[in-house]
C-alpha positions as CSV (number, residue, x, y, z in Angstrom):
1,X,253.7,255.2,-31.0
2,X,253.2,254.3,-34.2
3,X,250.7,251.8,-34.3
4,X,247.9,253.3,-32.1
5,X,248.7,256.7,-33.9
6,X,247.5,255.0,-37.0
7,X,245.2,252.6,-35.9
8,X,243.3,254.6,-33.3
9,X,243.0,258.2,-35.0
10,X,243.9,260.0,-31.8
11,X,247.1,262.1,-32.9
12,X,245.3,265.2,-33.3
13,X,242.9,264.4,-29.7
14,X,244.2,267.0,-27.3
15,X,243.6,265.7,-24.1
16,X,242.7,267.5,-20.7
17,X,245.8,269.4,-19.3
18,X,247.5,269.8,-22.3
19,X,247.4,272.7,-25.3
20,X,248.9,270.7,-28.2
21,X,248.4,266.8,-29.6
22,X,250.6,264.0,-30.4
23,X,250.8,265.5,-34.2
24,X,252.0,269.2,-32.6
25,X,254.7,267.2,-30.6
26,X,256.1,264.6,-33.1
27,X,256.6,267.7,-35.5
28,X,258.2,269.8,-33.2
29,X,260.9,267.4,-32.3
30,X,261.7,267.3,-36.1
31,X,261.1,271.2,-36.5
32,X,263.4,271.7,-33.2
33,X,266.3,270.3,-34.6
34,X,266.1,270.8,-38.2
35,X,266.0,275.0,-37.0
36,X,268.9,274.4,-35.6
37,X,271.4,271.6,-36.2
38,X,271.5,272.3,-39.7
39,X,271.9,275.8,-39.9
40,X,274.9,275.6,-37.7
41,X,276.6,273.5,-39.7
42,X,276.3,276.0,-42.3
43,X,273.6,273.8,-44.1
44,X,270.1,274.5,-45.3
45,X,267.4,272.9,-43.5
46,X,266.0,270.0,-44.6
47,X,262.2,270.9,-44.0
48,X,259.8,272.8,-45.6
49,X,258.8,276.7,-44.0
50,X,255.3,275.3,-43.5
51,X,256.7,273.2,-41.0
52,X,259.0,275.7,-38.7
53,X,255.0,278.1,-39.1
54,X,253.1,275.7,-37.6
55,X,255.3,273.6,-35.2
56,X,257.4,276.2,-32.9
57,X,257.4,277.0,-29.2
58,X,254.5,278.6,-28.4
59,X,252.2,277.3,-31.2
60,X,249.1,275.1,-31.5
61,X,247.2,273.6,-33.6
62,X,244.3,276.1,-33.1
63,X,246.2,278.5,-34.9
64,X,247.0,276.6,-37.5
65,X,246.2,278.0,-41.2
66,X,247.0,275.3,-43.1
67,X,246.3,271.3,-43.4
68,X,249.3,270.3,-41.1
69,X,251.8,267.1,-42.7
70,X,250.1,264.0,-42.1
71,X,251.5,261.7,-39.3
72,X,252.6,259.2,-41.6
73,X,254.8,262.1,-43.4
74,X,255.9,263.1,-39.8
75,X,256.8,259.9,-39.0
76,X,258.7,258.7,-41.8
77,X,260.8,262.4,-41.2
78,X,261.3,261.3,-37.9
79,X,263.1,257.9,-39.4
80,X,265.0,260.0,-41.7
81,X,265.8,263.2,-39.8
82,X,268.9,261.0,-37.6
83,X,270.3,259.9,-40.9
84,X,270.8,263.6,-41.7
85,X,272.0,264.7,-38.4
86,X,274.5,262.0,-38.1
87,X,275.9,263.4,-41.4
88,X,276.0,266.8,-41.2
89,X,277.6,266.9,-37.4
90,X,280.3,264.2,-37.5
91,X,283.8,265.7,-36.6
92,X,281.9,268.7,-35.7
93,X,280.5,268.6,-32.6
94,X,283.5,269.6,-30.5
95,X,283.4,273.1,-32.9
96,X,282.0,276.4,-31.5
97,X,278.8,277.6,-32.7
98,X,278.8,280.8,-34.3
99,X,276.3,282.2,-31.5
100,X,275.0,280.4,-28.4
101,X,272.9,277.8,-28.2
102,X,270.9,278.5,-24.9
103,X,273.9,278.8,-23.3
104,X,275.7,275.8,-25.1
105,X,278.8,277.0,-26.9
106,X,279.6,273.9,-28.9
107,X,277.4,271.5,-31.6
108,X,277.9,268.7,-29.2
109,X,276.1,270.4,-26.4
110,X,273.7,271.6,-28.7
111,X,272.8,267.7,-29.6
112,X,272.6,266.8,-25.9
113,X,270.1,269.7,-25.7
114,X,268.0,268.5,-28.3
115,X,268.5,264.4,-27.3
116,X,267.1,265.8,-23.6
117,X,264.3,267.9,-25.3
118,X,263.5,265.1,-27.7
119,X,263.2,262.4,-24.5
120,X,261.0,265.3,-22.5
121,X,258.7,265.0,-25.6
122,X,258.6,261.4,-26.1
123,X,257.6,261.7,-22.1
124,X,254.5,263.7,-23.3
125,X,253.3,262.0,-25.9
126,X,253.3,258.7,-24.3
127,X,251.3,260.3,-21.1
128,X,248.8,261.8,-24.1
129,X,248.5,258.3,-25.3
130,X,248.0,256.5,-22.1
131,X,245.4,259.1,-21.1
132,X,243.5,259.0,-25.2
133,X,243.8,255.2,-24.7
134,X,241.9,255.4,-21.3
135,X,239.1,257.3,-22.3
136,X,238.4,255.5,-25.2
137,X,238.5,252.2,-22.9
């Protein structure tokens, strides 16, 4: 992902059948897990409110308000962000969560959620790729 991001300039190209860009969907994976993971672990998240505003369910970059993180921010967060996780949830993830997760009762389901959620996204992006790619062919 990382190359043709840069190299091609197509991370904010929304392409036919979809609603959100490659930008929208690399920030949500990090905005999904830091709204989460860390809080149930009883630790602040790790990234800014701008982020959880603009990268939600349900959002899009049309409503966007404010000049979103640059993909080479997002991408080194991405790098980071299993660093942090790792810490903050080992000898945890067999522990209840205070309140459901979806369903999930425990941390560890809760990380299976996200690693599903997370592949379902990288799914996305790569068929928004494959599709920018084509059209500028």
């Amino acid at each position: 992902m990382n190359f043709y991001v840069r190299s091609l300039n197509i991370a904010d190209q929304i392409p036919a059948g979809h609603h959100n860009n490659i930008r929208w969907n690399a920030g949500h994976l990090l905005v999904g897990w830091d709204h989460t993971v860390f809080p149930a672990v009883t630790q602040e998240r790790h990234l800014p409110l701008s982020y959880h505003v603009m990268f939600p369910s349900g959002s899009k970059p049309d409503n966007w308000t404010e000049q979103p993180p640059t993909m080479d921010q997002i991408i080194m967060l991405l790098e980071e962000q299993p660093i942090l996780i790792e810490q903050a949830c080992a000898g945890h993830l067999h522990e209840p969560l205070k309140e459901p997760f979806l369903g999930m009762k425990t941390l560890g389901d809760m990380v299976v959620f996200h690693m599903n959620h997370e592949n379902l996204h990288m799914g996305i992006i790569k068929s928004m790729m494959q599709s920018l790619l084509k059209n500028e062919a």
